[in-house]
C-alpha positions in Angstrom: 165.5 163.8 54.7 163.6 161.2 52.6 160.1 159.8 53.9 161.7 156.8 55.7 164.3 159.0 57.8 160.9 162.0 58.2 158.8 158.6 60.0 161.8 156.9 62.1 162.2 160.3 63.5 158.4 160.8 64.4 158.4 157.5 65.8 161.6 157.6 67.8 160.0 161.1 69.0 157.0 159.4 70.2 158.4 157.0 72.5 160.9 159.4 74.0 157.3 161.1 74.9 155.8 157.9 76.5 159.1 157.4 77.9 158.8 160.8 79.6 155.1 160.0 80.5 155.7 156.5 82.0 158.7 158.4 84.4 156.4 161.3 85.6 153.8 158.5 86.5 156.3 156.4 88.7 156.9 153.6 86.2 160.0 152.7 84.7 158.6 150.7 81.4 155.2 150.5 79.6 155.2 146.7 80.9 155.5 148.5 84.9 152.4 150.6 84.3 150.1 148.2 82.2 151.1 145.6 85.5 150.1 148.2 87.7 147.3 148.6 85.6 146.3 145.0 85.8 146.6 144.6 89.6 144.1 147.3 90.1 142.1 146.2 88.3 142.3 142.6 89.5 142.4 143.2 92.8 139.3 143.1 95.3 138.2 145.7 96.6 135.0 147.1 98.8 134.6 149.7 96.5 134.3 149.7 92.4 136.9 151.0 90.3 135.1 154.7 89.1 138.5 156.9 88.0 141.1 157.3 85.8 142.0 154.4 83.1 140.7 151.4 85.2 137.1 152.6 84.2 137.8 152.6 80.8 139.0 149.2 81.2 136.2 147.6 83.4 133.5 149.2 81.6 130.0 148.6 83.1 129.6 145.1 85.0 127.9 142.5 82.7 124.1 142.1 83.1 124.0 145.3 85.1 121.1 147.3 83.5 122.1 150.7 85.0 124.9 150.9 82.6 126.1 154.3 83.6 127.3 155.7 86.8 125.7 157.2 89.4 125.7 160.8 90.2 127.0 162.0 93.9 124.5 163.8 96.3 126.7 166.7 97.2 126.8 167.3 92.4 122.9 166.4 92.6 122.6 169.0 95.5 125.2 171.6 93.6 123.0 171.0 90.6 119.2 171.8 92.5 120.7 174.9 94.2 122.1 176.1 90.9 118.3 175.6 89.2 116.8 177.3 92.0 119.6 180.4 91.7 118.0 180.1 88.0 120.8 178.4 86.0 120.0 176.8 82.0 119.5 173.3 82.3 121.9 172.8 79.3 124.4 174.7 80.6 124.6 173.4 84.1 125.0 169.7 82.2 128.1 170.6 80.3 129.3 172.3 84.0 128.8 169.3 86.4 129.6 166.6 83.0 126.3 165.4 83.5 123.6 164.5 80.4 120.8 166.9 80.0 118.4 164.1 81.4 119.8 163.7 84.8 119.6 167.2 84.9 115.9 167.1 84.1 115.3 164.3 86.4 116.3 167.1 89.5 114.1 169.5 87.8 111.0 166.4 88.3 112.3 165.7 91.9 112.0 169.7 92.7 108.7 169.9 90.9 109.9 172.4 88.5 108.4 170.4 86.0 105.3 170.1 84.7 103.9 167.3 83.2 102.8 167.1 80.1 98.9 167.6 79.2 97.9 165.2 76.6 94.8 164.8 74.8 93.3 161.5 73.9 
């Protein structure tokens, strides 16, 4: 099988996957899913998009300076009973998919940290 024949196979191979994928999703083409897709995100809705792909495509809203998300209370309330059990800081961000700093920020809000002394 020459180099030709080695990447028609490959790419035949691939779209028999996405094929595959598209059915186990419910949509009969890539065309069904990217409309689907696009409805979603198009339509209006009380609530913002905050799962799956149509987060990836929305991104954060223009001109919105809190560019990430927010955290729920019942994680942030997970999180503070974890610190008080005793739990690493680092570790209990790569558990909850949170950034060190949020974690921190519970820390300030339970006063488990203090500030820092400087001298002037």
């Amino acid at each position: 099988m020459n180099l030709i024949e080695q990447i028609q196979h490959a790419n035949a191979a691939k779209l028999r996957a996405l094929s595959g994928l598209h059915r186990e999703l419910g949509y009969g083409s890539p065309q069904a899913l990217a409309d689907a897709i696009l409805r979603s995100v198009a339509a209006p809705s009380s609530k913002p998009a905050t799962t799956g792909l149509a987060k990836v495509v929305l991104g954060p809203k223009p001109g919105n300076a809190r560019k990430g998300h927010r955290v729920p209370d019942e994680t942030r309330k997970a999180i503070a009973a974890a610190l008080k059990a005793g739990e690493v800081g680092s570790g209990l961000a790569a558990k909850f998919g949170v950034s060190y700093n949020i974690v921190h920020a519970i820390k300030g809000e339970l006063g488990m940290v203090q500030p820092h002394k400087r001298s002037r």
